[in-house]
C-alpha positions in Angstrom: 6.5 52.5 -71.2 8.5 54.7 -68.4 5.2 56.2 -67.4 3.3 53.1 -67.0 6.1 51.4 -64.9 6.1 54.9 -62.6 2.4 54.6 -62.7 2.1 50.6 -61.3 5.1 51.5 -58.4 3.3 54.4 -57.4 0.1 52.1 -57.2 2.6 49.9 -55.0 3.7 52.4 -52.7 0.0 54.1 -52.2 -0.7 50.4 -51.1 1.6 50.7 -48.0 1.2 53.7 -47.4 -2.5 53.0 -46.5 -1.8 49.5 -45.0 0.3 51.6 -42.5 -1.7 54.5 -42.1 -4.7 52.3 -41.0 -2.5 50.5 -38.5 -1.7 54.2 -37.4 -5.0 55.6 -36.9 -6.2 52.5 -34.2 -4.4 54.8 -31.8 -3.9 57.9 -33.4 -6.1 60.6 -35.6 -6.1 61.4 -39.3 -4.8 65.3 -38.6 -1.8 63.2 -36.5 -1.4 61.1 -40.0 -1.4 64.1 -42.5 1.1 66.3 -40.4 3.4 63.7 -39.6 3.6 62.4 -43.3 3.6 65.6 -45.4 6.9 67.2 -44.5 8.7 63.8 -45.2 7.4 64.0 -49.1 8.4 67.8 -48.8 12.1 66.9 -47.6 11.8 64.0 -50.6 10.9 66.1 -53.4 13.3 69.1 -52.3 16.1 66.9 -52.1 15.3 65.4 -55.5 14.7 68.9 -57.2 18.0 70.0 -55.9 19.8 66.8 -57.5 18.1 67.0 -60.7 19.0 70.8 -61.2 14.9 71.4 -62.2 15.8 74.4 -59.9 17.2 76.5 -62.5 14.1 75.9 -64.8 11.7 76.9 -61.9 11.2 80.1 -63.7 9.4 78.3 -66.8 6.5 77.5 -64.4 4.3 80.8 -65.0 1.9 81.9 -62.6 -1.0 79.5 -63.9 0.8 76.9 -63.6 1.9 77.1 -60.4 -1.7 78.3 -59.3 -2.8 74.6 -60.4 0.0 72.8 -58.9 -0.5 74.4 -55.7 -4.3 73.7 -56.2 -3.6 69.8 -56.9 -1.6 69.7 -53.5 -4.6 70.9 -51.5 -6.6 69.1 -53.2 -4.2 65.6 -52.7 -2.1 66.1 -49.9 -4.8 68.1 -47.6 -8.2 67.5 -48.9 -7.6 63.9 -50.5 -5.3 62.4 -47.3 -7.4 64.1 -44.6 -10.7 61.8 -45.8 -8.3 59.1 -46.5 -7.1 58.3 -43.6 -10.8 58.8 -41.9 -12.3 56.3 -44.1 -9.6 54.2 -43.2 -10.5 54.5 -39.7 -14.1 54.0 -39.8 -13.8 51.0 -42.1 -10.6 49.7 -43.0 -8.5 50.1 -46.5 -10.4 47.0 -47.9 -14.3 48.3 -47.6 -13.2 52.1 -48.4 -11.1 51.1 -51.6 -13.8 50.2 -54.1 -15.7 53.9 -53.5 -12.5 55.4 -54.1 -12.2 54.6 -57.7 -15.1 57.1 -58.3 -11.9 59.1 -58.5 -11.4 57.9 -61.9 -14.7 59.3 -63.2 -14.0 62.3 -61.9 -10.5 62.7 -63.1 -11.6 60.9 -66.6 -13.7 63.2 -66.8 -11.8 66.7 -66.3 -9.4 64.8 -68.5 -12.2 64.9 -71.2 -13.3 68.7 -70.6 -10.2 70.3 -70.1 -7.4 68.3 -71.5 -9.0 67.1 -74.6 -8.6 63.3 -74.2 -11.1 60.9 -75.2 -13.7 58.3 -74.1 -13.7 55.0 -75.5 -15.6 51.7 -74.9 -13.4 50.2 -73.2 -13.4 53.2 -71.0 -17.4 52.8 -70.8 -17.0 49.4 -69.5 -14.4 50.3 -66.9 -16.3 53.2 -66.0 -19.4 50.3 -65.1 -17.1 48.0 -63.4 -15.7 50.8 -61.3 -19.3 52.5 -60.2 -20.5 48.5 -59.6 -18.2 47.4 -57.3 -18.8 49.1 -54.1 -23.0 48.5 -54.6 -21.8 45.0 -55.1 -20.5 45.0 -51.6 -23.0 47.1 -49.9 -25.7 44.7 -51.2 -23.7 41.6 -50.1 -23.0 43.2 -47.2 -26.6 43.3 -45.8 -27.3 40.5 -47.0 -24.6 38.8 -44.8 -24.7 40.7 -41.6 -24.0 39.0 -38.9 -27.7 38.8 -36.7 -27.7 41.4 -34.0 -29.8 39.3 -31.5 -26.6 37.8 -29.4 -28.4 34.9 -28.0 -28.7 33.8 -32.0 -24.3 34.5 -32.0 -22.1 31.3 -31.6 -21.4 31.7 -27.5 -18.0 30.4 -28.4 -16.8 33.1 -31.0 -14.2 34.3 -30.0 -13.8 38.4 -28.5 -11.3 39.4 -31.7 -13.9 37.8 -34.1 -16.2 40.5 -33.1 -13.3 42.9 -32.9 -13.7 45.0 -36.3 -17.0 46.7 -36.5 -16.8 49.3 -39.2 -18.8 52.7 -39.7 -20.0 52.5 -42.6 -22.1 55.4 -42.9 -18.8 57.7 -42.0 -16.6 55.8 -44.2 -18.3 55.5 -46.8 -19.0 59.4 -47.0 -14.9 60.2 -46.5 -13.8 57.6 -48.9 -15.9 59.3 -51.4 -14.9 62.8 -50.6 -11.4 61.5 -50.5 -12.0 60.5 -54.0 -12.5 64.2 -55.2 -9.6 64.9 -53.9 -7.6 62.4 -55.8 -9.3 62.1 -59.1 -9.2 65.8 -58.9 -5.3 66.2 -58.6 -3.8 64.7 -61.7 -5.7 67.1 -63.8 -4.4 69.7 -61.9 -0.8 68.6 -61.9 -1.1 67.9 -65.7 -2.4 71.1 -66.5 0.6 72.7 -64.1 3.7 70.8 -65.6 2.2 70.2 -68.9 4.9 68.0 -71.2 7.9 70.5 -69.7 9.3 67.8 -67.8 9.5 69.8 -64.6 7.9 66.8 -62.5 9.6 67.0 -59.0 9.7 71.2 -59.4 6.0 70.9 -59.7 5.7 68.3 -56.7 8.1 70.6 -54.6 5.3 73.6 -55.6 2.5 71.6 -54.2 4.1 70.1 -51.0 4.6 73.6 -50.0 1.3 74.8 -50.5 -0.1 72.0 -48.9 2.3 72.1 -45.8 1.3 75.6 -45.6 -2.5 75.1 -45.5 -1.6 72.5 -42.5 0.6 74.7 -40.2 -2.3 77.1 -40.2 -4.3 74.5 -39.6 -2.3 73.6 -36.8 -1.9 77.2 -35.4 -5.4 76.5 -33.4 -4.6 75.5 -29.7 -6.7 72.5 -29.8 -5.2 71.1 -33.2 -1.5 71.3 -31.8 -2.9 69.6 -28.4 -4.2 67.1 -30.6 -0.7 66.6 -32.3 0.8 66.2 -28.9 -1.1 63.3 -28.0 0.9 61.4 -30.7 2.0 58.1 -29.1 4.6 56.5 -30.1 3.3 53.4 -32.3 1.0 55.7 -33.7 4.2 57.8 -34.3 5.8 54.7 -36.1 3.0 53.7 -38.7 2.5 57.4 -39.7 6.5 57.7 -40.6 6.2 54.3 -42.4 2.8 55.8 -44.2 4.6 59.5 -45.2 8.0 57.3 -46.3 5.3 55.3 -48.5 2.8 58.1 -50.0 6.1 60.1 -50.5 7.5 57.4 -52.6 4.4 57.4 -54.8 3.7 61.3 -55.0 7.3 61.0 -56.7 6.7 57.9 -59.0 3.1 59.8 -59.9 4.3 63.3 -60.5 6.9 61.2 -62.5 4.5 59.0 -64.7 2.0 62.2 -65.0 5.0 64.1 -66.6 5.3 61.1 -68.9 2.4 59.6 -70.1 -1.7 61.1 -70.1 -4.0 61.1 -67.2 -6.3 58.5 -69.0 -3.3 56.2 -68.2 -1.4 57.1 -65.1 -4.7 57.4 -63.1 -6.4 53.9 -64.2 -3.0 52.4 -63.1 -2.9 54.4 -59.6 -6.1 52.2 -59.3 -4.1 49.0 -58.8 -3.7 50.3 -55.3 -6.5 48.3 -54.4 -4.8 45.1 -55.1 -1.7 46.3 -53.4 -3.1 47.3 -49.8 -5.5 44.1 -49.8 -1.7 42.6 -49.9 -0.1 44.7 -47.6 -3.4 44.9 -45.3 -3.2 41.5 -44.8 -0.1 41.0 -43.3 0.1 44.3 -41.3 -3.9 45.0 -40.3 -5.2 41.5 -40.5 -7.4 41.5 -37.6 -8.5 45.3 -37.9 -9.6 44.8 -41.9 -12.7 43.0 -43.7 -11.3 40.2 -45.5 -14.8 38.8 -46.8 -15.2 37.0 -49.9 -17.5 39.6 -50.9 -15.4 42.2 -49.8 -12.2 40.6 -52.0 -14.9 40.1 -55.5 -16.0 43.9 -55.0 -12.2 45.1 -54.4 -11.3 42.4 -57.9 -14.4 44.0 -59.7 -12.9 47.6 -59.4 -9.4 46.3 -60.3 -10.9 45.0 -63.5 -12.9 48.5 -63.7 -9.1 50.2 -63.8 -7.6 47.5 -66.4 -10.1 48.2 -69.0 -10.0 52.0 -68.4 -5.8 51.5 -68.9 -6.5 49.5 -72.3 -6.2 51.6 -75.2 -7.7 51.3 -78.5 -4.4 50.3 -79.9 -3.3 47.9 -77.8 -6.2 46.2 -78.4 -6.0 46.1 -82.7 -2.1 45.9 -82.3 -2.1 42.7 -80.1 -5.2 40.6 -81.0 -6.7 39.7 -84.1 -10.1 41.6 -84.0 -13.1 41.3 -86.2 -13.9 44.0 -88.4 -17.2 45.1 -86.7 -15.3 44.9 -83.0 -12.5 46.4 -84.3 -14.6 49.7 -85.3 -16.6 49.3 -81.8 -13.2 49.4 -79.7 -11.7 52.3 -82.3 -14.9 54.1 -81.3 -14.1 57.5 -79.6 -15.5 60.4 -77.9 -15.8 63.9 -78.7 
């Protein structure tokens, strides 16, 4: 139960943090977002480690494992936030948040290969949901552009109306790619920590292999003239996005180290739901607030529920029939 309530606040806090990275990125760039955030969740997890005392037990993590962890914070803190936060810029949090959850095939499916969990039907039908949401959109969407002739555009509309015109193309492509990154992680991190408890050790591991990866990055003259164009809102939004996406790297690395992938990832899903909230009120005039937009983002959010329900939760709470009993107790390999 500890592992599902660390898995729905880290849902919460990924929800800010992209509400708050989109608001950064109208003046600032995605390298400006990732460098800006990352040592915060490094200071966070240090800190944490330190209190804890999982600094003596560093030693149980053998050289595997911290291969892996340092592999899952590439592949979440540099890979993962990096196409993020350019999907967020090309078309908001709402249009790029239904591709995203391709994450959860990927990761359900390393789950199945490596860690030896299974596939159910209620993970089939989640699986559907999930892949059917963003075509839902896209479809809708071209059905509902707006007509590109101007003289057939209302002369009155006003300027902000118009205001929000998103790539789709490029944000698409990066909220996808983003995706492998973060379906890609949890494996990673589970296969790192394992059930040894060592959560914020293993978050410290791949913070600094992912802050490493950057400062090289940002050893190229260009890249550190880029970070010096910072402005100072831009500056704002990206400290309020690292405050949030540090908050739920440690809720996550907690739930991982408490309960499977199958279920912590599912529930990082409800992220959707959580920056359509925050979006809202922070990006309300820089976001696609459609009613299609709001069924595809609800569509994946069911996609995520069923892939959280379990077999058991299913017989234990509701009175099945015998033959829908066996199809739900169904499981694979």
């Amino acid at each position: 139960m500890l592992g599902v309530l660390f898995g729905i606040l880290a849902a919460a806090s990924f929800g800010f943090n992209s509400a708050s990275a989109r608001r950064g990125v109208l003046g600032g760039t995605p390298l400006q977002a990732m460098a800006i955030s990352m040592p915060l969740g490094l200071i966070l997890f240090l800190v944490l480690a330190g209190v804890t005392g999982q600094w003596a037990d560093y030693s149980r993590l053998g050289p595997g494992a911290v291969g892996f962890l340092a592999a899952a914070g590439f592949m979440h803190f540099v890979w993962g936030r990096y196409f993020n936060v350019r999907s967020l810029a090309a078309v908001g949090a709402n249009l790029a948040a239904p591709v995203q959850q391709f994450q959860l095939l990927l990761a359900l499916t390393l789950a199945i290969v490596f860690l030896d969990e299974t596939l159910t039907p209620l993970k089939v039908l989640g699986i559907v949901l999930v892949v059917s949401a963003p075509m839902y959109i896209l479809s809708r969407r071209g059905k509902e552009k707006a007509p590109e002739n101007p003289s057939e555009k209302p002369a009155d509309e006003p300027p902000a109306k118009r205001e929000f015109r998103p790539r789709m193309a490029e944000g698409y492509t990066c909220a996808f790619l983003a995706g492998v990154g973060f379906g890609s992680s949890p494996v990673l991190i589970k296969a790192g920590i394992g059930d040894s408890g060592l959560s914020l050790i293993g978050g410290v591991v791949s913070y600094v292999a992912a802050t490493l990866a950057v400062a090289l990055v940002l050893l190229a003259p260009s890249m550190l003239a880029e970070m010096r164009g910072t402005t100072r809102a831009s500056l704002k939004w990206f400290i309020y996005s690292g405050v949030g996406v540090s908050m739920s790297q440690l809720f996550r690395y907690l739930a991982l180290g408490l309960a499977p992938v199958t279920i912590v990832q599912p529930l990082q899903s409800l992220s959707v739901i959580f920056r359509m909230v925050f979006g809202y009120f922070i990006n309300r005039e820089h976001e696609a607030f459609d009613r299609y937009v709001i069924v595809g983002i609800l569509l994946s959010f069911l996609g995520a529920l069923s892939l959280t329900l379990s077999a058991e939760i299913m017989t234990d709470h509701w009175d099945l029939p015998g033959w829908l009993a066996d199809i739900v107790a169904w499981q694979w390999p």
